[in-house]
Each structure stands twice: as C-alpha cells, then as structure tokens.
Predicted model as a PDB file, atoms N, CA, C, CB and O in Angstrom, pLDDT in the B-factor column:
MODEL        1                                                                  
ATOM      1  N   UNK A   1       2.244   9.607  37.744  1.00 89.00           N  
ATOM      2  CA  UNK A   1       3.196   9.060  36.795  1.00 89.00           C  
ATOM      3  C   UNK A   1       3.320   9.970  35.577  1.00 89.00           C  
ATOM      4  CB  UNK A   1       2.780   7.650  36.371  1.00 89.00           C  
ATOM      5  O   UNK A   1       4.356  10.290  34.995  1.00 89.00           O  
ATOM      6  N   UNK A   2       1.959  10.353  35.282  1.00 91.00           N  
ATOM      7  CA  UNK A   2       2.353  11.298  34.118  1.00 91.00           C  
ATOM      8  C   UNK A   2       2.882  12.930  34.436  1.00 91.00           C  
ATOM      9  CB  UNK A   2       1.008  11.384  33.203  1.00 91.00           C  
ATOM     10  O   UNK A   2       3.189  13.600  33.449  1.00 91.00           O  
ATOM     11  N   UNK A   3       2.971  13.464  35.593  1.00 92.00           N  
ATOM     12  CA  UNK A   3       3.535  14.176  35.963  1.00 92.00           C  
ATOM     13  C   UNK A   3       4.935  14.391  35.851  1.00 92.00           C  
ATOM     14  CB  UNK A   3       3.192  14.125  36.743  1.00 92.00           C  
ATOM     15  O   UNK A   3       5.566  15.213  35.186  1.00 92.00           O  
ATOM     16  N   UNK A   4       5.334  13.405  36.705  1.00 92.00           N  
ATOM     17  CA  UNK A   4       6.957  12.653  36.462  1.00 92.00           C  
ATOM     18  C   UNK A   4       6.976  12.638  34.961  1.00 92.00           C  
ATOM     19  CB  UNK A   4       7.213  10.816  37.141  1.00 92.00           C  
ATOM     20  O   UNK A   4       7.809  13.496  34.666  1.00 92.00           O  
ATOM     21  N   UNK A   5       6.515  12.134  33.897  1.00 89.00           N  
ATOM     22  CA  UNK A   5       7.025  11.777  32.825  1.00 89.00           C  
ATOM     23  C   UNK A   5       7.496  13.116  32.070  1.00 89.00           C  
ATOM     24  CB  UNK A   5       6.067  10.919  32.127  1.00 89.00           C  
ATOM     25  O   UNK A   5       8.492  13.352  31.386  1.00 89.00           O  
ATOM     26  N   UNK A   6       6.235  14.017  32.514  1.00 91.00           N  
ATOM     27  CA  UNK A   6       6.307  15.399  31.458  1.00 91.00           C  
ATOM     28  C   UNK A   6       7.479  15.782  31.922  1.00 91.00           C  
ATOM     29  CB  UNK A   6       5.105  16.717  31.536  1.00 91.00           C  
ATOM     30  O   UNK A   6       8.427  15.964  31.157  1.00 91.00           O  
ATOM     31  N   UNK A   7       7.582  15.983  33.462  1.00 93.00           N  
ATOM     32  CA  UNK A   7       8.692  16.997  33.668  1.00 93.00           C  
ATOM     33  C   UNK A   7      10.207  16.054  33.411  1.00 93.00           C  
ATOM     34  CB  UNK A   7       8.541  17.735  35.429  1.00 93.00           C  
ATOM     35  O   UNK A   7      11.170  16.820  33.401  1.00 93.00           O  
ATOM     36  N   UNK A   8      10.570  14.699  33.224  1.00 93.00           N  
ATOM     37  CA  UNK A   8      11.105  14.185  32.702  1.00 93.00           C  
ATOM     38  C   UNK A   8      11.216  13.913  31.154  1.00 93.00           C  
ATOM     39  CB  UNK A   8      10.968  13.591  33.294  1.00 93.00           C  
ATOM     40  O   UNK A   8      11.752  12.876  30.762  1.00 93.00           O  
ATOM     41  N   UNK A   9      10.714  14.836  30.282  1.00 94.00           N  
ATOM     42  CA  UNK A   9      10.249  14.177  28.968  1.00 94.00           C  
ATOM     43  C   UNK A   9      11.278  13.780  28.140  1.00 94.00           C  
ATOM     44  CB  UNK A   9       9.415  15.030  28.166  1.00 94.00           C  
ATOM     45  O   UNK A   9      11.024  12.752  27.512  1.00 94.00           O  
ATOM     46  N   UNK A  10      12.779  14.462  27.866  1.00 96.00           N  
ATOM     47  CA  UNK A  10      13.629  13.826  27.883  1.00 96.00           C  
ATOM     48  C   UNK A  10      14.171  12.444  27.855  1.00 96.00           C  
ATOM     49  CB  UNK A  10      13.796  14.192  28.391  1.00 96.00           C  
ATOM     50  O   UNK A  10      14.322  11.855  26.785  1.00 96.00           O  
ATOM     51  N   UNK A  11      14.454  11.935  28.944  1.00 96.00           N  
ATOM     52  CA  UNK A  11      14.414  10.413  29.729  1.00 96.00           C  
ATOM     53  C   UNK A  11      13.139   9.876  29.407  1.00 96.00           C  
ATOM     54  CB  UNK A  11      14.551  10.430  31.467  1.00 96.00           C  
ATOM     55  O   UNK A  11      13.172   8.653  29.539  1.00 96.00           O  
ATOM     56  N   UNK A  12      11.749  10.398  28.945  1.00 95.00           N  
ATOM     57  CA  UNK A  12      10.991   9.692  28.328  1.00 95.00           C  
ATOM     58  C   UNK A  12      10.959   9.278  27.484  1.00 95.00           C  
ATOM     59  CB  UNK A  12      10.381   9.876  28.264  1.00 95.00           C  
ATOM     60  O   UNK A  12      10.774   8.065  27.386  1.00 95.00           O  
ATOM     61  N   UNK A  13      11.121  10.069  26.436  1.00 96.00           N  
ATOM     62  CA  UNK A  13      11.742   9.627  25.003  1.00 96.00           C  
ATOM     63  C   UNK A  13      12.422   9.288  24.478  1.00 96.00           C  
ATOM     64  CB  UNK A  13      11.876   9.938  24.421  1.00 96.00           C  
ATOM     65  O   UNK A  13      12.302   8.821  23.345  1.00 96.00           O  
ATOM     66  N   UNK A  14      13.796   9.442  25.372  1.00 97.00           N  
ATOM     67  CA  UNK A  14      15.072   7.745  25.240  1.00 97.00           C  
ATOM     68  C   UNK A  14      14.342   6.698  25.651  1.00 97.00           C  
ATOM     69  CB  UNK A  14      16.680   7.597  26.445  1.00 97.00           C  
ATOM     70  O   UNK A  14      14.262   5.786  24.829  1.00 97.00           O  
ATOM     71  N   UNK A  15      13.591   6.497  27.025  1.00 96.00           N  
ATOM     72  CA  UNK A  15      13.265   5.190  27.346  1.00 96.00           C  
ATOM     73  C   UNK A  15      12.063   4.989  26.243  1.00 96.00           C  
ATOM     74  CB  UNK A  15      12.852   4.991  29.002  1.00 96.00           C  
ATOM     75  O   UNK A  15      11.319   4.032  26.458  1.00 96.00           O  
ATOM     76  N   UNK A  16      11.861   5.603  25.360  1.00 96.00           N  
ATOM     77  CA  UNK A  16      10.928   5.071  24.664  1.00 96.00           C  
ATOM     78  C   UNK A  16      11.144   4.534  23.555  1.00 96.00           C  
ATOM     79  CB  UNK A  16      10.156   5.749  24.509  1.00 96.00           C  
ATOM     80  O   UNK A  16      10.497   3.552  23.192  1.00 96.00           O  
ATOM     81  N   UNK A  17      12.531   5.343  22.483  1.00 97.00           N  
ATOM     82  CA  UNK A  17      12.771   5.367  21.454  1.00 97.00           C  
ATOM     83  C   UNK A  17      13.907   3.654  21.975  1.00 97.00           C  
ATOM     84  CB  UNK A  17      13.313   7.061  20.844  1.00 97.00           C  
ATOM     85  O   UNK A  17      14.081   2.736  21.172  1.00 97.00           O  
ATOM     86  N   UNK A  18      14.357   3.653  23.095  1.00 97.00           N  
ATOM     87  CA  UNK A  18      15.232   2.668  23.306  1.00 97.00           C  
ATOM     88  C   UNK A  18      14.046   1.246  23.620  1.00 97.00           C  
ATOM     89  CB  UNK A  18      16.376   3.184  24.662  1.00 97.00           C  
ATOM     90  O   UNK A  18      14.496   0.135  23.342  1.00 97.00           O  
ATOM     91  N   UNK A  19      13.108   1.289  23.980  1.00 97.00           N  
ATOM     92  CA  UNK A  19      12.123   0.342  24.096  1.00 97.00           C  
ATOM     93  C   UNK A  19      11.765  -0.574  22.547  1.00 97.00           C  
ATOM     94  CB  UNK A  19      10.841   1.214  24.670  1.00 97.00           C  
ATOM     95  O   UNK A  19      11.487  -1.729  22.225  1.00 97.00           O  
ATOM     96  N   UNK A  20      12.016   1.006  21.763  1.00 97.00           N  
ATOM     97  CA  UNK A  20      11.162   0.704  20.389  1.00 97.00           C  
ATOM     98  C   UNK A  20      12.378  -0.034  19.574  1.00 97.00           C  
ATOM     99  CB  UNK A  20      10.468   2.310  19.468  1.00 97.00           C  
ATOM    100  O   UNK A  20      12.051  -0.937  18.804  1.00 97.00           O  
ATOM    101  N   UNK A  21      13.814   0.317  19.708  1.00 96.00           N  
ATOM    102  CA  UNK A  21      14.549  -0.310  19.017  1.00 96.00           C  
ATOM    103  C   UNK A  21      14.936  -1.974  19.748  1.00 96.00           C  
ATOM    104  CB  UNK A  21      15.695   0.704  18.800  1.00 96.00           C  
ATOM    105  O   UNK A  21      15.221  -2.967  19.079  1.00 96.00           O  
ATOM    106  N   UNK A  22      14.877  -1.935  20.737  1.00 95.00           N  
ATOM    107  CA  UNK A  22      14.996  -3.471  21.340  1.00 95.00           C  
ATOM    108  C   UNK A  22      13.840  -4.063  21.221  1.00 95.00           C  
ATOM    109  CB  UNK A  22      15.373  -3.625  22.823  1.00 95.00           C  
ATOM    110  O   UNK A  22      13.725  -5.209  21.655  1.00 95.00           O  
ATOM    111  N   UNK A  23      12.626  -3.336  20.542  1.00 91.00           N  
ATOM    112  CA  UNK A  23      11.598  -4.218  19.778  1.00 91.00           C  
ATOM    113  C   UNK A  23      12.242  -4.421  18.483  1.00 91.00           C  
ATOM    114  CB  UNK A  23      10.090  -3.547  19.592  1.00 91.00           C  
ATOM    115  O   UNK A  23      12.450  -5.595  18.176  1.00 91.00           O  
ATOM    116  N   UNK A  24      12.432  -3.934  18.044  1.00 92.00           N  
ATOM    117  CA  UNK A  24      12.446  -4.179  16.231  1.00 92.00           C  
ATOM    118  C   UNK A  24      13.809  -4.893  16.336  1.00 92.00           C  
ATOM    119  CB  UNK A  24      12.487  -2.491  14.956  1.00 92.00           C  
ATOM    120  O   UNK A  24      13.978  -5.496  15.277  1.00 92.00           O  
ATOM    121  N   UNK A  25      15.007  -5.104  17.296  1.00 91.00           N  
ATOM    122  CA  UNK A  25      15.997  -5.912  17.038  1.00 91.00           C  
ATOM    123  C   UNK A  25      15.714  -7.253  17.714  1.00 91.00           C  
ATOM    124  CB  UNK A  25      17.232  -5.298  17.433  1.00 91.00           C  
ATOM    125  O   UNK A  25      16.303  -8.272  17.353  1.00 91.00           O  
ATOM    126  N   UNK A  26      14.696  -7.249  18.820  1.00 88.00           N  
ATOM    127  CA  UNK A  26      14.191  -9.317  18.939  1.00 88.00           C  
ATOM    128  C   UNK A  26      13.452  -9.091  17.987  1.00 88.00           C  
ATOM    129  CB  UNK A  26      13.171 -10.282  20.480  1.00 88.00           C  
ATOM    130  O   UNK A  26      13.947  -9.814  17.123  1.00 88.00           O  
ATOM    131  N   UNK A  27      12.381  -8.457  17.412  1.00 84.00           N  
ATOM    132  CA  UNK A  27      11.885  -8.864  16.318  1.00 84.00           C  
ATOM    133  C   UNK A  27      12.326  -9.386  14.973  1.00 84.00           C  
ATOM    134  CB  UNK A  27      11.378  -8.141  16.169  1.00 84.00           C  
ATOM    135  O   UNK A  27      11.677 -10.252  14.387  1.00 84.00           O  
ATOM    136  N   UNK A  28      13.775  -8.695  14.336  1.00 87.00           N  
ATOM    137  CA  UNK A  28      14.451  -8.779  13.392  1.00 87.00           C  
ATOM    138  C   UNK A  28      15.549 -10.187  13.859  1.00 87.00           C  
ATOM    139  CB  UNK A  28      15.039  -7.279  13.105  1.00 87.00           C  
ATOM    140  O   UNK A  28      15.631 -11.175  13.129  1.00 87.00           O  
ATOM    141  N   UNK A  29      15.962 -10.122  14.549  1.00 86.00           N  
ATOM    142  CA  UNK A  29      16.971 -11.199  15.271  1.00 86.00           C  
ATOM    143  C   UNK A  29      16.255 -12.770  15.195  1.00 86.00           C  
ATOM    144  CB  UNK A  29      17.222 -10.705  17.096  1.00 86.00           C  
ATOM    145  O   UNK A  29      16.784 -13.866  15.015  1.00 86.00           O  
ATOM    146  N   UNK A  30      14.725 -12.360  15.428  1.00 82.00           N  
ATOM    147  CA  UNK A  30      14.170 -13.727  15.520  1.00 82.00           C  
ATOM    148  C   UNK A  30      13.957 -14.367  16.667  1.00 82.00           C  
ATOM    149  CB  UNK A  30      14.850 -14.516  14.915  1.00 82.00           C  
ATOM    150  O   UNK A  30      13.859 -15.594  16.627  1.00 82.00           O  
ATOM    151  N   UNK A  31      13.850 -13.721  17.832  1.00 83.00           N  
ATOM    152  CA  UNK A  31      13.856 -14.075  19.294  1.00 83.00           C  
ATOM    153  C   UNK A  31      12.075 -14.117  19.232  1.00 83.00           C  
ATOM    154  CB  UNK A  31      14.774 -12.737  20.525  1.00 83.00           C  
ATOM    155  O   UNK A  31      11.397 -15.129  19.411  1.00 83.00           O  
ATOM    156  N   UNK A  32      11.771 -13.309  19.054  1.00 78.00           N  
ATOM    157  CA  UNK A  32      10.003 -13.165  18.996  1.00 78.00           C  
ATOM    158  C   UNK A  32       8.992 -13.762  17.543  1.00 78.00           C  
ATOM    159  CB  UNK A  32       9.687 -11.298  19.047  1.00 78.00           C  
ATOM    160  O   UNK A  32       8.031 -13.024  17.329  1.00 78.00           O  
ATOM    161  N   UNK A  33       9.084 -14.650  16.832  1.00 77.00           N  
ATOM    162  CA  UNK A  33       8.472 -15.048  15.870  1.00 77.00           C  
ATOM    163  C   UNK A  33       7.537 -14.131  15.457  1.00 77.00           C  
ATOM    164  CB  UNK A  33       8.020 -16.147  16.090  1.00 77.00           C  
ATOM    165  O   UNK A  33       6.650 -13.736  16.214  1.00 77.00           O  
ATOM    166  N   UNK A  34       7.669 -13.726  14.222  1.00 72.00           N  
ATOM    167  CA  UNK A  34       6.275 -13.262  13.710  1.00 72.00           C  
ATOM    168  C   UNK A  34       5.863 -13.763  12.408  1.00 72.00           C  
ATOM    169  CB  UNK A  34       6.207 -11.793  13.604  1.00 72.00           C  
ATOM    170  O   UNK A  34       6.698 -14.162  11.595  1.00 72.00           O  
ATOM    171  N   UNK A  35       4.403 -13.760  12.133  1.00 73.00           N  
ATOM    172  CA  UNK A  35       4.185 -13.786  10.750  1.00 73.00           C  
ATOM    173  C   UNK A  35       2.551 -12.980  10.858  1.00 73.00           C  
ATOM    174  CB  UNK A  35       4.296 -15.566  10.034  1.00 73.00           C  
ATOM    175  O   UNK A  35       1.778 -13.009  11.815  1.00 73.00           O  
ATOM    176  N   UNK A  36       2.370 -12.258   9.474  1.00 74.00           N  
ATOM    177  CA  UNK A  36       1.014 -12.199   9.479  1.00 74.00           C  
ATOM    178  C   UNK A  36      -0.111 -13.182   8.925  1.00 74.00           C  
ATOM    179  CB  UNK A  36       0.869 -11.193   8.966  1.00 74.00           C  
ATOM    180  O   UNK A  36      -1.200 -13.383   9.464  1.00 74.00           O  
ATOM    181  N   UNK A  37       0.299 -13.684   7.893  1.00 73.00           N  
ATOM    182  CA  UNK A  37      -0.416 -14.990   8.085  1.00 73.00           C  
ATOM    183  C   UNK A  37       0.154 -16.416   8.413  1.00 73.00           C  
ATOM    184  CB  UNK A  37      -1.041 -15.160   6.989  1.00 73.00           C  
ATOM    185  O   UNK A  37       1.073 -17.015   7.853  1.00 73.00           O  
ATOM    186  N   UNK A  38      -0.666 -16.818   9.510  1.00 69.00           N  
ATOM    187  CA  UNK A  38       0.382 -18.525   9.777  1.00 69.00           C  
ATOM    188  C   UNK A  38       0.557 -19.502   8.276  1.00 69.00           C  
ATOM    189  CB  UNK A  38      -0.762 -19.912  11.164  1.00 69.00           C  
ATOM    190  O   UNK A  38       0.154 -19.311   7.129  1.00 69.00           O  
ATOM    191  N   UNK A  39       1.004 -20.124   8.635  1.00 74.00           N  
ATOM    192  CA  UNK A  39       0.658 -21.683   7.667  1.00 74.00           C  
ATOM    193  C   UNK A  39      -0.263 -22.307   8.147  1.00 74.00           C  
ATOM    194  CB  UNK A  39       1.747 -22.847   7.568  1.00 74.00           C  
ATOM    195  O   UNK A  39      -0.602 -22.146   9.319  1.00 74.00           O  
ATOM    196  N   UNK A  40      -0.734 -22.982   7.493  1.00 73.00           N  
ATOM    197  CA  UNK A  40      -1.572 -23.464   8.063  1.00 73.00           C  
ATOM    198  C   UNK A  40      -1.702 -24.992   7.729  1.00 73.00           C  
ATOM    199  CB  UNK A  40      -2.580 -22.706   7.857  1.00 73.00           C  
ATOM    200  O   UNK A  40      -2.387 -25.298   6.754  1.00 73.00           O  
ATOM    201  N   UNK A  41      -1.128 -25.916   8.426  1.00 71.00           N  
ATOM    202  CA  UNK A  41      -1.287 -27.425   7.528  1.00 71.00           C  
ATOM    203  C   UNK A  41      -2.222 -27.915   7.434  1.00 71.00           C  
ATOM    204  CB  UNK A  41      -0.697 -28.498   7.844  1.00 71.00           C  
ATOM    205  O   UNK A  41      -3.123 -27.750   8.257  1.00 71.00           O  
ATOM    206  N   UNK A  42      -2.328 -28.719   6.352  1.00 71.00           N  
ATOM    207  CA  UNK A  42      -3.725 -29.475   6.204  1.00 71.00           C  
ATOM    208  C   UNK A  42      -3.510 -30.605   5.197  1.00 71.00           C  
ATOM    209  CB  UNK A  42      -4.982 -28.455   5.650  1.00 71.00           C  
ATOM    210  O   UNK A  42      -3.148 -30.443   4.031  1.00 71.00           O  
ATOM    211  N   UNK A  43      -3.712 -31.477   5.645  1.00 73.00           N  
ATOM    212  CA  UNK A  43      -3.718 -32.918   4.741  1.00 73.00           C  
ATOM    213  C   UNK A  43      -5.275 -32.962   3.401  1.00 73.00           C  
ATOM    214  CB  UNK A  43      -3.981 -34.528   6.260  1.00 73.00           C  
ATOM    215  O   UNK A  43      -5.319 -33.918   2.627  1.00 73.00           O  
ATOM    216  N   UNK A  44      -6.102 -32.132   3.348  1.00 76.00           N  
ATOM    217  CA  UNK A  44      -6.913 -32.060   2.426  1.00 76.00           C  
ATOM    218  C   UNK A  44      -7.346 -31.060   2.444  1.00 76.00           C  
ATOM    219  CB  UNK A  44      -7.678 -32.800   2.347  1.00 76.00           C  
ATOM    220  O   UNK A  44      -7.244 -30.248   3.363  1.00 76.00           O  
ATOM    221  N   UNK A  45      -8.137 -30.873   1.028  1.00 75.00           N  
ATOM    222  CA  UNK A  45      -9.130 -29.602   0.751  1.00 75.00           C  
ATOM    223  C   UNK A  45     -10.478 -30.299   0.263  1.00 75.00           C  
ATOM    224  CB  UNK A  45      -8.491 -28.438  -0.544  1.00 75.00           C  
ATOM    225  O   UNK A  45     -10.745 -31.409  -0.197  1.00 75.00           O  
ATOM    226  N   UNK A  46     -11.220 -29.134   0.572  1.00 81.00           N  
ATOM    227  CA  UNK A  46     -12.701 -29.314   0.367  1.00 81.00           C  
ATOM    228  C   UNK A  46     -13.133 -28.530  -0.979  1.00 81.00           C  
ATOM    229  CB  UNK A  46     -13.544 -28.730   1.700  1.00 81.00           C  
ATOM    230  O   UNK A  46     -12.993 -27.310  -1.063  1.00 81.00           O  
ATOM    231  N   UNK A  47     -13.524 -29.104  -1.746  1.00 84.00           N  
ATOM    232  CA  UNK A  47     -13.965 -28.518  -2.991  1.00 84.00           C  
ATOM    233  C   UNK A  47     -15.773 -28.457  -2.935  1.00 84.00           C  
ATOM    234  CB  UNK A  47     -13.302 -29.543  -4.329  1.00 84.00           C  
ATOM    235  O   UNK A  47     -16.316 -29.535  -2.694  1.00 84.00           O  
ATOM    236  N   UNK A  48     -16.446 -27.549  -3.094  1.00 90.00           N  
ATOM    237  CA  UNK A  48     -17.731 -27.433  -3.311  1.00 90.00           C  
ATOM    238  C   UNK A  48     -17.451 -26.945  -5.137  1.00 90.00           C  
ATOM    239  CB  UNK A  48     -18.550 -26.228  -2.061  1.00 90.00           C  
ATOM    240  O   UNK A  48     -16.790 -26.035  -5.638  1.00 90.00           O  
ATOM    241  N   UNK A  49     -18.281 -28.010  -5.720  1.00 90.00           N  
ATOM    242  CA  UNK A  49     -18.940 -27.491  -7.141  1.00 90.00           C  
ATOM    243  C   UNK A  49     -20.388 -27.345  -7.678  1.00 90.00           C  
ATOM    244  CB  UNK A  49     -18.491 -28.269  -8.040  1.00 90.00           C  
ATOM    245  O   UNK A  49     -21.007 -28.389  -7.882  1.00 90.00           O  
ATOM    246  N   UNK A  50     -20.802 -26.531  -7.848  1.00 91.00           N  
ATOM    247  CA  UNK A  50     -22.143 -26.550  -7.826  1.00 91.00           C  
ATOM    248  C   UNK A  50     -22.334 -26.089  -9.393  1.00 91.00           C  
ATOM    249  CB  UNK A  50     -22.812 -25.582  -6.604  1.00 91.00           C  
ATOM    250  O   UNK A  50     -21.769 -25.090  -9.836  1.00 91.00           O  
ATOM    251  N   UNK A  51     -23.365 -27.096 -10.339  1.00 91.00           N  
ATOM    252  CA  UNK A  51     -23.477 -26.864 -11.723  1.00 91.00           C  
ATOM    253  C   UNK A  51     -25.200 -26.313 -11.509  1.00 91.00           C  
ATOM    254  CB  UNK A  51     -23.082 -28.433 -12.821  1.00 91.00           C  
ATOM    255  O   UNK A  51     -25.992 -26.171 -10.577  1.00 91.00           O  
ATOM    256  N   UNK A  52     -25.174 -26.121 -13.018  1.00 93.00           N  
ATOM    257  CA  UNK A  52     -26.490 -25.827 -13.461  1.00 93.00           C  
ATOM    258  C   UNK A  52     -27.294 -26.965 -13.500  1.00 93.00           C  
ATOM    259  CB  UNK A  52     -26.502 -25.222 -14.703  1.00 93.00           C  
ATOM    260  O   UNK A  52     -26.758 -28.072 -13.546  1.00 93.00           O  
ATOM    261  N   UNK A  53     -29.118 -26.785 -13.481  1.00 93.00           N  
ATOM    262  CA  UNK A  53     -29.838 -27.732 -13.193  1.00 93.00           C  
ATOM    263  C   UNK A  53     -29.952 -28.059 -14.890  1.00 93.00           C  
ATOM    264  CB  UNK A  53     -31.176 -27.363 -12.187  1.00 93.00           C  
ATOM    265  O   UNK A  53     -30.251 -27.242 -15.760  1.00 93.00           O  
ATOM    266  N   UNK A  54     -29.589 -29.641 -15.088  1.00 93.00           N  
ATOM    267  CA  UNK A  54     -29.974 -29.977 -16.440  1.00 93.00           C  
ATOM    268  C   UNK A  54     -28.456 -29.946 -16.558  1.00 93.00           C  
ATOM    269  CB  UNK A  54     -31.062 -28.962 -17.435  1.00 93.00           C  
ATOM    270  O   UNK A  54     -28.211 -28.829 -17.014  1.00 93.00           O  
ATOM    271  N   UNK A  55     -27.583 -30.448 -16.422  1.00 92.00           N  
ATOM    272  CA  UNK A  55     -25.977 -29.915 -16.519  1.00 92.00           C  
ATOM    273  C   UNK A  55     -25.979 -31.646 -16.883  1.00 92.00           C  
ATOM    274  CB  UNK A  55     -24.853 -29.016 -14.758  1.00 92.00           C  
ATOM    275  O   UNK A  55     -26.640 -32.532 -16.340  1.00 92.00           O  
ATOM    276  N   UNK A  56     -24.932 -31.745 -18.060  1.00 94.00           N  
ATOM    277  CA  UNK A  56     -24.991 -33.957 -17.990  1.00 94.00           C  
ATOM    278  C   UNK A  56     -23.870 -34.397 -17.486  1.00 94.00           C  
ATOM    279  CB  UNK A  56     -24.998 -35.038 -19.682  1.00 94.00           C  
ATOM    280  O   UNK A  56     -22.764 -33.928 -17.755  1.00 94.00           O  
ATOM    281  N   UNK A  57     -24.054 -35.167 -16.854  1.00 93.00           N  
ATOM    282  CA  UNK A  57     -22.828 -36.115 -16.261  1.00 93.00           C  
ATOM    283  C   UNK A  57     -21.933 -35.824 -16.350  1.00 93.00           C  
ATOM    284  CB  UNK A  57     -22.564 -37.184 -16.578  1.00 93.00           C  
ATOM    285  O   UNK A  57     -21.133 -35.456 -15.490  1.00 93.00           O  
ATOM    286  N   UNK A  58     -21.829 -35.931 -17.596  1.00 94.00           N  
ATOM    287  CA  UNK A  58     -20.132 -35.985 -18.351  1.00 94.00           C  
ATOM    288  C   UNK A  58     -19.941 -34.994 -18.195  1.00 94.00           C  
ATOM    289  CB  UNK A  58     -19.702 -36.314 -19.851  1.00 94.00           C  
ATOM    290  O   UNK A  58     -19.129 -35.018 -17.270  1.00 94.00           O  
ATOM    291  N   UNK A  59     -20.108 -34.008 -18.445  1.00 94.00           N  
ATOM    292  CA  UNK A  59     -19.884 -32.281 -18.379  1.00 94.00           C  
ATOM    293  C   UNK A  59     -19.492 -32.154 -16.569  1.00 94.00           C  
ATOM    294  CB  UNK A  59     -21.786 -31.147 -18.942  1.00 94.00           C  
ATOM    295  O   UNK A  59     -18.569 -31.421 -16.215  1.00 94.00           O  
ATOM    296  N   UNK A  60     -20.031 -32.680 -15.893  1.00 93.00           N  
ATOM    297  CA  UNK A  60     -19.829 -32.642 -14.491  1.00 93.00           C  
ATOM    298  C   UNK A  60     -18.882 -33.447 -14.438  1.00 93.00           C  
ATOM    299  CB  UNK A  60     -20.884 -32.953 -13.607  1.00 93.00           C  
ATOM    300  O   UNK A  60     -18.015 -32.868 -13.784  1.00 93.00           O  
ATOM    301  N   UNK A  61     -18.354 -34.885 -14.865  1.00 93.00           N  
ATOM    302  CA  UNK A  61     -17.297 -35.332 -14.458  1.00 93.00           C  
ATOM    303  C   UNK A  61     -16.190 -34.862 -15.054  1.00 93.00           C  
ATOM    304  CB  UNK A  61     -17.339 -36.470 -14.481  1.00 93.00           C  
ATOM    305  O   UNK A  61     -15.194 -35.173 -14.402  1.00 93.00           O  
ATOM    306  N   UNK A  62     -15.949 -34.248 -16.013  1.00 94.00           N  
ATOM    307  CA  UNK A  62     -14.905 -33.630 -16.874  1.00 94.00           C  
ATOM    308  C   UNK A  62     -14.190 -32.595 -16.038  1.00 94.00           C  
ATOM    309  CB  UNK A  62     -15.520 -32.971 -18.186  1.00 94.00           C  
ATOM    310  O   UNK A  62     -12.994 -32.370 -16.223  1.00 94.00           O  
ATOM    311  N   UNK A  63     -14.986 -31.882 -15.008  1.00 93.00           N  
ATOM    312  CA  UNK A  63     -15.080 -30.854 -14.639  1.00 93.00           C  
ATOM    313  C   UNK A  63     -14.158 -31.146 -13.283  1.00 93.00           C  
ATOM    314  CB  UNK A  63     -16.506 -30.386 -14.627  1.00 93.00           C  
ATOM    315  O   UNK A  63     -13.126 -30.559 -12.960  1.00 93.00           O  
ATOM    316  N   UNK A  64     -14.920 -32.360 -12.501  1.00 92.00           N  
ATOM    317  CA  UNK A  64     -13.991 -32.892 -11.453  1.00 92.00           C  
ATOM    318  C   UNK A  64     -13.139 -33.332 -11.636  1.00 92.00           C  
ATOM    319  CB  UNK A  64     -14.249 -33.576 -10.784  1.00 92.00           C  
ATOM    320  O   UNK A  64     -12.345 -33.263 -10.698  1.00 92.00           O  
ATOM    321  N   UNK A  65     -12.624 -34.129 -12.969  1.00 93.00           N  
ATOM    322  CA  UNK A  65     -11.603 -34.783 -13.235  1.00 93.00           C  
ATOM    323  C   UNK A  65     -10.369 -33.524 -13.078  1.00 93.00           C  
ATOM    324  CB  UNK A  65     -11.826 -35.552 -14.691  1.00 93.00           C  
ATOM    325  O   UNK A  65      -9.318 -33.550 -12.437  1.00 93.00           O  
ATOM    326  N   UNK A  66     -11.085 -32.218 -14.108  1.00 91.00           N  
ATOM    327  CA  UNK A  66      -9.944 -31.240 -14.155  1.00 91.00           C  
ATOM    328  C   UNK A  66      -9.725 -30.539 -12.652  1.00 91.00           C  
ATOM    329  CB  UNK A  66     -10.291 -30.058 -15.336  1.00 91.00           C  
ATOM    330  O   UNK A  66      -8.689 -29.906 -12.449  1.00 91.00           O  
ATOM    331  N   UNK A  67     -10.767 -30.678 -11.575  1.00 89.00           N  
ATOM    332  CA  UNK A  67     -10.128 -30.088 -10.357  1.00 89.00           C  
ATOM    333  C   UNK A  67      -9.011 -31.046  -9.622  1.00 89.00           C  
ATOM    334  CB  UNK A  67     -11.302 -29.754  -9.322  1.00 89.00           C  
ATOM    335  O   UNK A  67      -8.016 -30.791  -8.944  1.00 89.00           O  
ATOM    336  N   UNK A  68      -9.641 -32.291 -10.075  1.00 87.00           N  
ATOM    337  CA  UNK A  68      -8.107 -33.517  -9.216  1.00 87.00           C  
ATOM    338  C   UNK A  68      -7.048 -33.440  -9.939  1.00 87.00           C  
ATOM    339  CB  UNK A  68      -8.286 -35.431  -9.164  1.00 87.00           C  
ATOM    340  O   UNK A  68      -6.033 -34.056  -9.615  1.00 87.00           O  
ATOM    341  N   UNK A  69      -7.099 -32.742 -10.935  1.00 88.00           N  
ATOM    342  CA  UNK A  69      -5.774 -33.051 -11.621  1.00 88.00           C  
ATOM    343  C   UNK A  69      -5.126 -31.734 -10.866  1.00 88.00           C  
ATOM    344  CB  UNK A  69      -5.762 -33.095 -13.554  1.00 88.00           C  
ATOM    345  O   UNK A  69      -4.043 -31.813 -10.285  1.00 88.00           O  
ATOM    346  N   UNK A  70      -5.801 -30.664 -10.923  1.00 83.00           N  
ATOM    347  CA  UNK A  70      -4.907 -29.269 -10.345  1.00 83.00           C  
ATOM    348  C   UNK A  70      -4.462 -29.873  -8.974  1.00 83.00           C  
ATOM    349  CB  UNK A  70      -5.957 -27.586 -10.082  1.00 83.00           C  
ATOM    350  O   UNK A  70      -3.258 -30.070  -8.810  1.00 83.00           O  
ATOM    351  N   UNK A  71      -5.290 -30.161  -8.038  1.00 67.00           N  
ATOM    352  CA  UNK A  71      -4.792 -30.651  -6.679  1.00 67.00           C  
ATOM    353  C   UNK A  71      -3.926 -30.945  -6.621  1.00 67.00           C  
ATOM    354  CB  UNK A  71      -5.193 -31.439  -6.100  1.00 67.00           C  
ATOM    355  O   UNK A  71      -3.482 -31.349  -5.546  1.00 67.00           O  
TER     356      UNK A  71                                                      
ENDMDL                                                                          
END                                                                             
C-alpha cells in the first residue's frame, strides 16, 4: 500500500487534503458535535471547609452563611 501511495503521491495528497477539508466542513456544519469541555449537569455542589483548630462558631457560621449566599 505504501508503495502504491509513493508512486501515486499526487492522488495522495488530494485524497488527503480532500479528507481533511470534509473534516473541518462536518465539523464546522455541525454534523459531528464537538466540545472540549462537556457540560456537565448537576443539581448540587459539594463544598469542603476546613477552619483552624480553636476557630468560634460564629466565625465558622459567618463563613457558611457567605458560601450559600454565593451559590
């Protein structure tokens, strides 16, 4: 096969350069979906907070209060 190709190289490199543009036009057209990152749904998040030892209450609930409010 690679014999054939060299002494064809020509006809290789249309069928190649023509391969590469009927990629990038289903790609662009939208026939083939892409994304690099998905979405990703999710009905919640997980918050880890971790304070200092000796940290008071209040200082800790102030703290959660202000992460539910960003949510």
């Amino acid at each position: 096969f690679v014999t054939k190709a060299v002494r064809a190289r020509y006809v290789t490199v249309a069928a190649a350069i023509a391969v590469f543009i009927a990629t990038i036009g289903a790609l662009a057209g939208g026939h083939m979906p892409f994304s690099f990152f998905p979405s990703i749904a999710a009905d919640a998040v997980t918050v880890k907070l971790t304070m200092p030892l000796g940290t008071p209450a209040s200082v800790t609930e102030g703290i959660l209060k202000n992460i539910e409010v960003a949510g």
